[in-house]
N, CA, C and O of each residue as an XYZ file, in Angstrom:
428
protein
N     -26.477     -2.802     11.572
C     -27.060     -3.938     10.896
C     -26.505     -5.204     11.530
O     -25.292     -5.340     11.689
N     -27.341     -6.085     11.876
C     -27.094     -6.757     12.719
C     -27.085     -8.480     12.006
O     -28.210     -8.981     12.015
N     -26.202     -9.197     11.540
C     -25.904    -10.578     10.426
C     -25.998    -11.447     10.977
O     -25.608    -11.313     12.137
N     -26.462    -12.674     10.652
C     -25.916    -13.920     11.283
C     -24.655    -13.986     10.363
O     -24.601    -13.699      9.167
N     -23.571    -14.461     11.245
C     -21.949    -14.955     10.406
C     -22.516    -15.870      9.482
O     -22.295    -15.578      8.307
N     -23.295    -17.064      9.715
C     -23.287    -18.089      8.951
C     -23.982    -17.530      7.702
O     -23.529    -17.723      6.573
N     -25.244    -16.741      7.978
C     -25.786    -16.448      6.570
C     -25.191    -15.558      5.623
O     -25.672    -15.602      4.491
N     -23.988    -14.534      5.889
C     -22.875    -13.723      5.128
C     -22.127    -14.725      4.769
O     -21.651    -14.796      3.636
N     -21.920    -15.682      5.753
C     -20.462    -16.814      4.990
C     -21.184    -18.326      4.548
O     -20.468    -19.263      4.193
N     -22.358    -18.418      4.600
C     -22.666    -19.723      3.829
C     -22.074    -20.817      4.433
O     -21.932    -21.830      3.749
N     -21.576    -20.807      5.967
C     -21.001    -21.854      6.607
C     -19.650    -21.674      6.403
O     -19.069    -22.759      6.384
N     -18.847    -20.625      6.226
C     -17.360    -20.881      6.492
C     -16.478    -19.623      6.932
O     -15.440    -19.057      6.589
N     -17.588    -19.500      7.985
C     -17.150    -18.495      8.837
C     -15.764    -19.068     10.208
O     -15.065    -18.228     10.773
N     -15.649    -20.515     10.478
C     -14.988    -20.692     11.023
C     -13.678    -20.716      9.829
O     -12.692    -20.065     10.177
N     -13.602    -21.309      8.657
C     -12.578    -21.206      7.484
C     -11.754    -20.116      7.378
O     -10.532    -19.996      7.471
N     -13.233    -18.830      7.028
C     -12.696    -17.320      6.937
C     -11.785    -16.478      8.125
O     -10.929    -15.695      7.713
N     -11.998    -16.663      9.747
C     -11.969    -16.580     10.623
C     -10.210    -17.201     10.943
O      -9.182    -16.540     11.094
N     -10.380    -18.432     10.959
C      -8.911    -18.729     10.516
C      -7.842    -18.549      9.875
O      -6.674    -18.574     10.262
N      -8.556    -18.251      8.255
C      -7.361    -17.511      7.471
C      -6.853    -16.040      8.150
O      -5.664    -15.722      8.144
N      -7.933    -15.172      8.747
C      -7.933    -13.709      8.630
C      -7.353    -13.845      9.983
O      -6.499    -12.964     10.081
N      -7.429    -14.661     11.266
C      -6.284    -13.888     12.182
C      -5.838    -15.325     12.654
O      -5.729    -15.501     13.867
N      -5.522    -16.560     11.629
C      -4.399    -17.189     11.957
C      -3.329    -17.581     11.295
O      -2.235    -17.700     11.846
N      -3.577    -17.870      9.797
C      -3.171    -17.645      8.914
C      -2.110    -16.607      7.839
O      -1.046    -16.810      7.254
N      -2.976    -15.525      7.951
C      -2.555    -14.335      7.637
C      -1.511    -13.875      8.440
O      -0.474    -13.462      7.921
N      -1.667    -13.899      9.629
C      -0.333    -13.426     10.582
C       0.635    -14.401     10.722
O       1.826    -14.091     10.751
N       0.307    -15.396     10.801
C       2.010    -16.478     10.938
C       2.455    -16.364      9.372
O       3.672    -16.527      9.289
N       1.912    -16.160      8.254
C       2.736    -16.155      6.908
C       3.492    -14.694      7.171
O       4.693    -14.523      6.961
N       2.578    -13.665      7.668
C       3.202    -12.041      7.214
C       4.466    -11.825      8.402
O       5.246    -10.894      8.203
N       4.625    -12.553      9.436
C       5.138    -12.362      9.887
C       6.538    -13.514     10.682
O       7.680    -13.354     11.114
N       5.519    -14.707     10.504
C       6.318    -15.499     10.749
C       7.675    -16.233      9.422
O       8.838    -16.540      9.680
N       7.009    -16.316      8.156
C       7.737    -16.861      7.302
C       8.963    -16.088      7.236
O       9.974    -16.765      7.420
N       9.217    -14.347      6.936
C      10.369    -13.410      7.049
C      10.859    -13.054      7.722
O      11.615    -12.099      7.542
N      10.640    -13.792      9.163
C      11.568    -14.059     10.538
C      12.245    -15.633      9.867
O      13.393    -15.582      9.424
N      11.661    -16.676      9.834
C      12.272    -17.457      9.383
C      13.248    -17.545      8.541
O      14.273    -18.188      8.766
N      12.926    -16.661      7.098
C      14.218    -16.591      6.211
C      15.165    -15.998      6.187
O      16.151    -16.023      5.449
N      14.776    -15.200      7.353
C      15.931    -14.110      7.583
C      16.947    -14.901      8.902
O      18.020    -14.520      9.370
N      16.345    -15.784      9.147
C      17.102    -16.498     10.390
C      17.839    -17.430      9.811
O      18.933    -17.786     10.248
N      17.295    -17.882      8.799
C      18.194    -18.925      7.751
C      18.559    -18.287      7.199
O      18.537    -19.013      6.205
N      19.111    -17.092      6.717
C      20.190    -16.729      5.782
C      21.145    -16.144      6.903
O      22.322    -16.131      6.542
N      20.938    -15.711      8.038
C      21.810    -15.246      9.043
C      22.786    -16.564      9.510
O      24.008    -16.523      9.652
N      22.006    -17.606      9.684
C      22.480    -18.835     10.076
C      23.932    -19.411      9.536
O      24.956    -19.770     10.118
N      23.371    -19.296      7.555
C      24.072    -19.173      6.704
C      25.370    -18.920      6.626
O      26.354    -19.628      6.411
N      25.168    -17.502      6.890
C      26.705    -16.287      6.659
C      27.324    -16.702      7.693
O      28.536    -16.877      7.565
N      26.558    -17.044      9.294
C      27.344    -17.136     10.345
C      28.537    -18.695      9.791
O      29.753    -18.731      9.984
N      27.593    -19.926      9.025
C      28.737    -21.285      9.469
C      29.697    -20.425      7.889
O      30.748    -21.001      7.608
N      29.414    -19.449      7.180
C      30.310    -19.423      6.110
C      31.822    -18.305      6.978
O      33.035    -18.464      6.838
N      31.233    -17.471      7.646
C      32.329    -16.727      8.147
C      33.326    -17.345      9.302
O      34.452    -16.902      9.529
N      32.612    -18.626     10.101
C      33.262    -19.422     10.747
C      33.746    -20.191      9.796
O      34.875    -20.391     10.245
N      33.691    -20.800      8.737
C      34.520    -21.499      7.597
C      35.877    -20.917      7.260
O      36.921    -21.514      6.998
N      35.604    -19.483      7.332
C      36.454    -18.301      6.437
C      36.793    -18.832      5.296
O      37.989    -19.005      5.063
N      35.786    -19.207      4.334
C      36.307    -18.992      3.162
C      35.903    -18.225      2.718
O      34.944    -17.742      3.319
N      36.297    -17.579      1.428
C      35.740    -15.843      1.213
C      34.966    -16.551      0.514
O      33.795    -16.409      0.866
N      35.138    -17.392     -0.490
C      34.018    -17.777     -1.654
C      32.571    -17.848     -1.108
O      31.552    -17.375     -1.611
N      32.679    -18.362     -0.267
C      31.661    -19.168      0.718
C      30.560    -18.263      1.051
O      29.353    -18.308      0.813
N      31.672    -17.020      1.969
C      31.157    -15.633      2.424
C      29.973    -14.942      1.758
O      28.873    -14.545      2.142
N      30.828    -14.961      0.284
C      30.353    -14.337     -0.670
C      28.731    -14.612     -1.322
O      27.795    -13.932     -1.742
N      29.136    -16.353     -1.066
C      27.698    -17.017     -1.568
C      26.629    -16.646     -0.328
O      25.522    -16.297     -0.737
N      26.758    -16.666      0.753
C      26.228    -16.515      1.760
C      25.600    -15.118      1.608
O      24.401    -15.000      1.354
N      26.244    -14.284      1.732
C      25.907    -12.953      1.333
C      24.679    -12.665      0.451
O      23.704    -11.982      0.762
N      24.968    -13.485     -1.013
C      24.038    -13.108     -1.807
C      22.929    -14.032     -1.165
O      21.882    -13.440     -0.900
N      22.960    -14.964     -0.960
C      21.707    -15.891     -0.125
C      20.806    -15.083      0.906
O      19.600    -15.272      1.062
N      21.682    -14.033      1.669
C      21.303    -13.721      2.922
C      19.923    -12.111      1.836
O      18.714    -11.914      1.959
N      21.010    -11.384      0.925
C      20.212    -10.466      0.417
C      18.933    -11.102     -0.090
O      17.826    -10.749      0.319
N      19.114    -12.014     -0.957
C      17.979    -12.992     -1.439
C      16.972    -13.364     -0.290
O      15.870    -12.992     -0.693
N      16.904    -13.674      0.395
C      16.278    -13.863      1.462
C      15.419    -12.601      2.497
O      14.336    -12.568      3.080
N      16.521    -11.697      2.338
C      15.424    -10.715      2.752
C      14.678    -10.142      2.058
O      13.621     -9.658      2.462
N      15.129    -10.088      0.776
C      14.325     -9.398      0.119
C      12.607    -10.203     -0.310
O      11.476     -9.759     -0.507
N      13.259    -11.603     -0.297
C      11.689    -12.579     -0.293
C      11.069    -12.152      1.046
O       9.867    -11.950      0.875
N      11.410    -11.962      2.187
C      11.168    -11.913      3.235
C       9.887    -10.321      2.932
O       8.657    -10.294      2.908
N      10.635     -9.526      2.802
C       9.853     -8.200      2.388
C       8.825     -8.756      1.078
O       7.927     -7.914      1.080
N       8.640     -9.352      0.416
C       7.495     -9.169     -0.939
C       6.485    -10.046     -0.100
O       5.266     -9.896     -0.181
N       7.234    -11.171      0.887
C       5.932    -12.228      1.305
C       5.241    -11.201      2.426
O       4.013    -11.131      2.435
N       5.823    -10.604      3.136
C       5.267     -9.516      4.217
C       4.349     -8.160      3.548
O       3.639     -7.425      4.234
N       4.503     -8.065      2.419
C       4.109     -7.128      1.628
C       2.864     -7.933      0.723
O       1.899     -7.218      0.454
N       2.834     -8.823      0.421
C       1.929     -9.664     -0.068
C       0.479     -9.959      0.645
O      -0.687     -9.939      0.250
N       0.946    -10.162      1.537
C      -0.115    -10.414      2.632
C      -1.110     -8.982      2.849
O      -2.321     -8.798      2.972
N      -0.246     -8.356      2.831
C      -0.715     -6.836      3.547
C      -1.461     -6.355      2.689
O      -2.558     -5.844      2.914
N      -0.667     -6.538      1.097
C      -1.757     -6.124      0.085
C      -2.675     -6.926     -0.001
O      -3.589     -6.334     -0.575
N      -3.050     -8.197      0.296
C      -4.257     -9.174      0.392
C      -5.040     -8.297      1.167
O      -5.897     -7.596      0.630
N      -4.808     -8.269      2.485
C      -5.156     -7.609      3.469
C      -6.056     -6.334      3.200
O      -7.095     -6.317      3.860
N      -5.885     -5.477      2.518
C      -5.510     -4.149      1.906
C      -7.134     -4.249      1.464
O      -8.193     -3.846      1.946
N      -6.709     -5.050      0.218
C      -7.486     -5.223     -1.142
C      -8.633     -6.071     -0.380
O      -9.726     -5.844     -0.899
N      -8.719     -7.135      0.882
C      -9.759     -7.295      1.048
C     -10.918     -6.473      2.123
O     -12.136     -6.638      2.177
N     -10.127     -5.637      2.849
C     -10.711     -4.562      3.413
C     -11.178     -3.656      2.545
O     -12.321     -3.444      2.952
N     -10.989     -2.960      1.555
C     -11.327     -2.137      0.368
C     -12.559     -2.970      0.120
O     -13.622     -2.355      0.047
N     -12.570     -4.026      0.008
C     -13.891     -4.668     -0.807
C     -14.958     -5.052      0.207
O     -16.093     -5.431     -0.085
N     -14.582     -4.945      1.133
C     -15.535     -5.061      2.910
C     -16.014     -3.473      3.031
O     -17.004     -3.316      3.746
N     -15.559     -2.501      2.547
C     -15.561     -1.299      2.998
C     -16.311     -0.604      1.536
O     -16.719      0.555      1.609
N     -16.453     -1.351      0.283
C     -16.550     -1.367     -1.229
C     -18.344     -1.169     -1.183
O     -19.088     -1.300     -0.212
N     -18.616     -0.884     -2.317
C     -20.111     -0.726     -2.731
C     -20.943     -1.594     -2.279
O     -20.356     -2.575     -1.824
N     -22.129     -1.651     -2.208
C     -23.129     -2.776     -2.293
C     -23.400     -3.396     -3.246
O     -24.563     -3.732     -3.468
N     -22.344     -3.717     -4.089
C     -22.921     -4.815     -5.347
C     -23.514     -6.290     -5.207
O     -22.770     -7.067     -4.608
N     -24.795     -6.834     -5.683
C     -24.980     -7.904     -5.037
C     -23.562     -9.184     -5.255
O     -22.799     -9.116     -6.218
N     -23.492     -9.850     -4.592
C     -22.362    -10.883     -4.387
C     -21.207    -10.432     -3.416
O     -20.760    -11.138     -2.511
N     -20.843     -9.333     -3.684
C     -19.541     -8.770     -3.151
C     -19.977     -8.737     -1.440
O     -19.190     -9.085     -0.560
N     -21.426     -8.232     -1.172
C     -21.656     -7.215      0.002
C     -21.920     -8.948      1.174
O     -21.696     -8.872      2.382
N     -22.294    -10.026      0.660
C     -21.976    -11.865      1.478
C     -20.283    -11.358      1.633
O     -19.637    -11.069      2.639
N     -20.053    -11.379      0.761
C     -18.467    -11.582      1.088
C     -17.704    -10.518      2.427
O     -17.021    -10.712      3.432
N     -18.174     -9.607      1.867
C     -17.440     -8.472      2.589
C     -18.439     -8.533      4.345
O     -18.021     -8.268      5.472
N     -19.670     -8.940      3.939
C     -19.818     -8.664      5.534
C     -19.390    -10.340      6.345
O     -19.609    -10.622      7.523
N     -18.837    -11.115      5.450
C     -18.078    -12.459      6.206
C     -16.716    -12.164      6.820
O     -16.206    -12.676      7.817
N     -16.133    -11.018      5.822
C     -14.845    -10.915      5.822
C     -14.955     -9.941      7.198
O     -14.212    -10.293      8.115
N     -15.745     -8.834      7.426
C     -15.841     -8.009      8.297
C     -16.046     -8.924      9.484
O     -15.123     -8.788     10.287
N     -16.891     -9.752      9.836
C     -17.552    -10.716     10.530
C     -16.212    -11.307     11.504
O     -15.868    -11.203     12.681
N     -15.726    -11.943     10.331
C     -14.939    -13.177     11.262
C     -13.793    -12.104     11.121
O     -12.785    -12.810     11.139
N     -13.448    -11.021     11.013
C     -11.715    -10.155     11.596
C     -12.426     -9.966     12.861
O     -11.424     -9.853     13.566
N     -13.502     -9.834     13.760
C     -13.750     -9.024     14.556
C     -14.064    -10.150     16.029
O     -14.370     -9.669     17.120
C-alpha cells in the first residue's frame, strides 16, 4: 500500500520524523550518558577532597543518577514499544493516519 506521508500525517511528517529518529535517540541515549558523567564527575572532586562525608553524598548522588539514567532510557523505549504496537495495531478508524505516519517517517 502505497501513502502519501503528508496525507497519513496531515502535514507533520517532517515534526513526526524528527521526534522518531532525532529526538527519541539523543533523550534514550544521550541524557543517561550525561547523568552518569555528572555523578562520576561528582564522586571523582569528592574522593579528591577525601572527605568521607562528601564521598558518601556523592555516592548516593552517583546511585541516584543512574538509576534516573535507566527509567529515562527505559521510558523512551516503552514510548517506542507502545508506539510500534499501535503502527502494527488494528485498523480502527483514527489510529490506522497515525500509525501509517508513525511507520512513514521511522523509515
Amino acid at each position: 500500500m502505497n501513502v502519501d506521508p503528508n496525507d497519513a500525517c496531515h502535514g507533520l511528517t517532517p515534526f513526526v520524523r524528527i521526534l522518531r529518529q532525532g529526538i527519541f535517540p539523543i533523550v534514550q541515549i544521550g541524557i543517561p550518558i550525561i547523568l552518569i558523567v555528572m555523578g562520576t564527575v561528582d564522586l571523582g572532586k569528592a574522593v579528591i577532597s577525601s572527605d568521607e562525608k562528601e564521598i558518601k553524598q556523592a555516592q548516593s548522588r552517583l546511585i541516584k543518577r543512574c538509576i534516573y539514567a535507566v527509567v529515562v532510557f527505559f521510558i523512551v523505549t516503552l514510548v517506542s514499544l507502545l508506539m510500534n504496537l499501535v503502527e502494527r495495531g488494528d485498523n480502527t478508524v483514527g489510529a490506522t493516519g497515525w500509525a501509517e505516519c508513525w511507520r512513514i517517517a521511522g523509515s
